[in-house]
C-alpha positions in Angstrom: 89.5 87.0 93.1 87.1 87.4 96.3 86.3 84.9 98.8 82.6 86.0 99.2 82.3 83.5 102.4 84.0 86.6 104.5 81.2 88.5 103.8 77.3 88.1 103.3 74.4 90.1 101.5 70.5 90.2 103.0 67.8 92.0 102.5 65.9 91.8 105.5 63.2 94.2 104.7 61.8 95.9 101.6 64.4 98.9 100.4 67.3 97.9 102.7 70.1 95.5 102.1 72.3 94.0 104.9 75.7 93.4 104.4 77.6 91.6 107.0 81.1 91.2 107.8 81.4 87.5 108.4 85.1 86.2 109.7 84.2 86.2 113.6 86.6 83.9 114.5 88.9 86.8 113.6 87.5 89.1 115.3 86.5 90.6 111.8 90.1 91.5 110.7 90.4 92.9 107.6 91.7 90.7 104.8 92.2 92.1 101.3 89.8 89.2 100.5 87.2 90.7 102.6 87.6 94.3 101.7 87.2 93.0 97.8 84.3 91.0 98.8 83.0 94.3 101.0 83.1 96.4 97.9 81.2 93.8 95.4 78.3 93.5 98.0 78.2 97.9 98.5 78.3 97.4 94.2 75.4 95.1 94.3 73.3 97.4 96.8 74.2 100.0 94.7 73.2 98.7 91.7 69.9 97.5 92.5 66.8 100.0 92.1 65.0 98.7 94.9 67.4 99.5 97.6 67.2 102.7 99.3 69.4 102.2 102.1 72.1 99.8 103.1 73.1 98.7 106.7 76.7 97.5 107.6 76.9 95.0 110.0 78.9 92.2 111.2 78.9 88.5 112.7 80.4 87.8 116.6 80.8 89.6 119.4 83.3 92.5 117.8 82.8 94.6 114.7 86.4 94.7 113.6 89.4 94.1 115.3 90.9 96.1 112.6 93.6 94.7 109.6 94.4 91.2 109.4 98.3 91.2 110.0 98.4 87.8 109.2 97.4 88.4 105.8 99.6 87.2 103.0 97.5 87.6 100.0 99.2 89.6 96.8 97.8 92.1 94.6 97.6 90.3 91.5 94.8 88.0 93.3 92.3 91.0 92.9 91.3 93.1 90.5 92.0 96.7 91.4 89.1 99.2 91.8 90.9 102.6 91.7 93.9 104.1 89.2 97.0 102.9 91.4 99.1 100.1 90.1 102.8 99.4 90.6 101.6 97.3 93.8 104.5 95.0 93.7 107.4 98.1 92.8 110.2 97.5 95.7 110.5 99.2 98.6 108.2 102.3 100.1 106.5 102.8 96.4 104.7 99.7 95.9 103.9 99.8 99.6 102.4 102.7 99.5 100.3 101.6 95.9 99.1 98.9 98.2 97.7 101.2 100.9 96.1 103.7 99.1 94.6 101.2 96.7 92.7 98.9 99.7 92.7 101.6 102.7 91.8 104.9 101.5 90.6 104.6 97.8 88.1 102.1 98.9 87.2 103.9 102.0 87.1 106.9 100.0 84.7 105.2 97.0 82.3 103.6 100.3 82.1 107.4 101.9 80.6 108.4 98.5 78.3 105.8 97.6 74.8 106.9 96.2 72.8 105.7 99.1 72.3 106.3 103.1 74.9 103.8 104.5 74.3 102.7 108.1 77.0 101.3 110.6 75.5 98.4 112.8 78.3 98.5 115.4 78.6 96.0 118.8 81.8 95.2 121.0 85.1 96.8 119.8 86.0 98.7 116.8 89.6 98.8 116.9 92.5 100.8 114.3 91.5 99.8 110.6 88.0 99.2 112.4 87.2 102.9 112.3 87.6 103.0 108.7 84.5 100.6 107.8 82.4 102.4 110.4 83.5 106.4 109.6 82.4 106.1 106.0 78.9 105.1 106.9 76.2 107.8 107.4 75.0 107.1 110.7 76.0 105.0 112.8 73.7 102.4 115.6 76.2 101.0 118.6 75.5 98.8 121.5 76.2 100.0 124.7 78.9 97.8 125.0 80.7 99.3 121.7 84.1 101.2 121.9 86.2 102.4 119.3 90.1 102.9 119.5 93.0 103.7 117.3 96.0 103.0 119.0 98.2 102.0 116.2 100.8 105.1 117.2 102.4 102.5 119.4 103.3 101.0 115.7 105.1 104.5 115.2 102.7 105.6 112.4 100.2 108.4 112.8 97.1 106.6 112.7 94.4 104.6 110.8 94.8 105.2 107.0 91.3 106.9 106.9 92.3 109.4 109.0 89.2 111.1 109.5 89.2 111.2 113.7 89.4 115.2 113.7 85.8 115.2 111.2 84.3 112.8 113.9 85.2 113.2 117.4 86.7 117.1 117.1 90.5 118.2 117.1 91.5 117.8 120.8 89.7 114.5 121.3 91.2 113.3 118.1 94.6 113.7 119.3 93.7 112.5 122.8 92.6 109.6 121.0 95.8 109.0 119.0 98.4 110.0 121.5 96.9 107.5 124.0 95.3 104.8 122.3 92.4 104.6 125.3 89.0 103.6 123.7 86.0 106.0 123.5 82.9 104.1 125.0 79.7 104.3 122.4 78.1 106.5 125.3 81.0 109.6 125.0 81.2 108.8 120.7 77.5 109.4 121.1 78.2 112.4 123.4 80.8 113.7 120.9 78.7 113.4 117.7 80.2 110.6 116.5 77.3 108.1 117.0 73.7 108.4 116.2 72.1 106.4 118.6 73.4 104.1 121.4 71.1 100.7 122.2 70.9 97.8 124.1 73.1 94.8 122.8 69.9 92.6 122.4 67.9 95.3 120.7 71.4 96.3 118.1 69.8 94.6 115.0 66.3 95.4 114.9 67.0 99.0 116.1 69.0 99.8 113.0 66.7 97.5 111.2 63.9 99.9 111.5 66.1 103.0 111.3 66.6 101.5 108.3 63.0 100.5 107.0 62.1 104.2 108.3 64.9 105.8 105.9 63.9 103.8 102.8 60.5 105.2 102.8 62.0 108.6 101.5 62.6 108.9 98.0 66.0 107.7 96.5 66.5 111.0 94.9 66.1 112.8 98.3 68.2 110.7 99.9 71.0 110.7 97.1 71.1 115.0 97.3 70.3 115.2 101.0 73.7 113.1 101.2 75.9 114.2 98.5 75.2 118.0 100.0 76.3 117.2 103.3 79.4 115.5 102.2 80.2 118.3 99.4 80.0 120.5 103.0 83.1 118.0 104.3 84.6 118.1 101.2 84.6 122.4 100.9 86.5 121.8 104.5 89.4 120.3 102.6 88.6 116.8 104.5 90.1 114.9 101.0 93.0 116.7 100.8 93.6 116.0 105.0 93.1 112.5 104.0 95.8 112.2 101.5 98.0 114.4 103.4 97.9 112.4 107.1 98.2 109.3 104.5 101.3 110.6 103.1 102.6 111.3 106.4 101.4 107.4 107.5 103.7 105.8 104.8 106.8 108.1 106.2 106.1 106.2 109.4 106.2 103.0 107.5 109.3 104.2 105.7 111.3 105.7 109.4 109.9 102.2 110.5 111.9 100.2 107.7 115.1 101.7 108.4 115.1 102.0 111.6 113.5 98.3 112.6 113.8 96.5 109.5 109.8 96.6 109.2 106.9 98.3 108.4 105.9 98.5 112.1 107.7 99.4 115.1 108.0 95.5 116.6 107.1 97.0 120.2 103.7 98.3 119.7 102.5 95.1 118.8 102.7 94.3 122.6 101.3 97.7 123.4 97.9 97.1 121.4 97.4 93.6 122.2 97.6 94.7 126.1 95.2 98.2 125.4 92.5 95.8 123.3 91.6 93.7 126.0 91.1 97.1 128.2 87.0 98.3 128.6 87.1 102.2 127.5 87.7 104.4 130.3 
């Protein structure tokens, strides 16, 4: 099951599709319902021969406020889309099924999709956030955008696409982590992280003819001009750091069990709500 109200499919100009994240009143948290619903619409672009390029965007003021804590949806609502099951085992094993099945396997499947993906990104990005935005290709902020992970303060390592070293460099990634300060879309520009930073009244048709300008080129160009540079990523080992920093994740969720009786440490919670209503240094 996917409740495709949480997220809608355009096509605003020939060759591009628009998909857009559509639970502002949330802030855009991250449901399983929407990620389901995310990964039917990136199937339909996919599918359809006469779109070359497909632009992420999404409704409200904020791109994601990152996973939807409130969430109380079960596995056996969806249908799975990668080869882990045992979602509802007890303790750290079925947690961890969960995890890797919505977090990184569908980040994973989204990073290698077929055609040029393009991030459409205004106000803040925050934790699981980062995820929906790092597996695009390029990525269009506001100049109001910031993007943060503080989710330390929950006693894990970080966002379960863990992919900060890849885009903002070693020493800024563990800046990032170890203080949970947002970077502004000026420094992720700045750091390589962002293609192009533009007005907040100019976000959607800037990246709308980014995108028009893309889907000119020839699908097959664009499929092996994109598949070479990820293979490049992938030759630096980035899959096997992804599994690996997610391995260490669910540890954190495990120390986090024991020690507090949950899969969080209770007092971050109090830490992130204070640090998301902060404007990036």
């Amino acid at each position: 099951m996917t409740t495709a109200a949480s997220v809608r499919y355009e096509s605003p100009v020939n060759g591009v599709a628009r998909i857009v994240l559509d639970r502002a009143d949330t802030r855009n948290a991250q449901d399983k319902a929407m990620l389901y619903a995310l990964n039917e619409a990136f199937d339909k672009a996919c599918q359809d021969n006469a779109v070359n390029v497909i632009v992420l965007a999404a409704e409200g003021p904020h791109f994601s406020s990152g996973h939807d804590l409130r969430d109380r949806s079960t596995m056996d609502e969806f249908t799975p889309v990668g080869t882990w099951g045992g979602f509802d085992l007890p303790g750290a094993e079925g947690y961890m099924a969960v995890e890797q099945e919505i977090y990184l396997g569908l980040c994973w499947r989204w990073r290698n999709l077929p055609k040029p993906v393009i991030a459409e990104v205004q106000g803040k990005v925050i934790a699981g956030g980062l995820m929906l935005v790092w597996v695009c290709d390029l990525i269009v902020a506001s100049d109001d955008a910031s993007f943060s992970d503080p989710v330390v303060a929950f006693g894990v390592n970080g966002v379960e696409y863990f992919a900060h070293p890849w885009e903002v460099g070693v020493r800024k990634a563990k800046e990032m982590l170890f203080t949970g300060d947002a970077i502004s879309a000026t420094e992720a520009k700045s750091l390589g992280m962002v293609n192009h930073v533009v007005p907040r009244a100019e976000l959607v048709s800037r990246t709308r003819d980014l995108a028009e300008h893309i889907a000119r080129r020839p699908s097959m160009g664009l499929k092996l001009a994109k598949q070479s540079v990820n293979q490049m990523q992938d030759n630096q080992g980035i899959w096997s750091a992804l599994q690996a920093a997610m391995s260490l994740q669910q540890l954190g969720h495990a120390n986090n069990q024991q020690v507090h009786g949950s899969n969080i440490d209770p007092a971050g919670v109090d830490i992130i709500r204070q640090q998301a209503r902060q404007a990036p240094q």
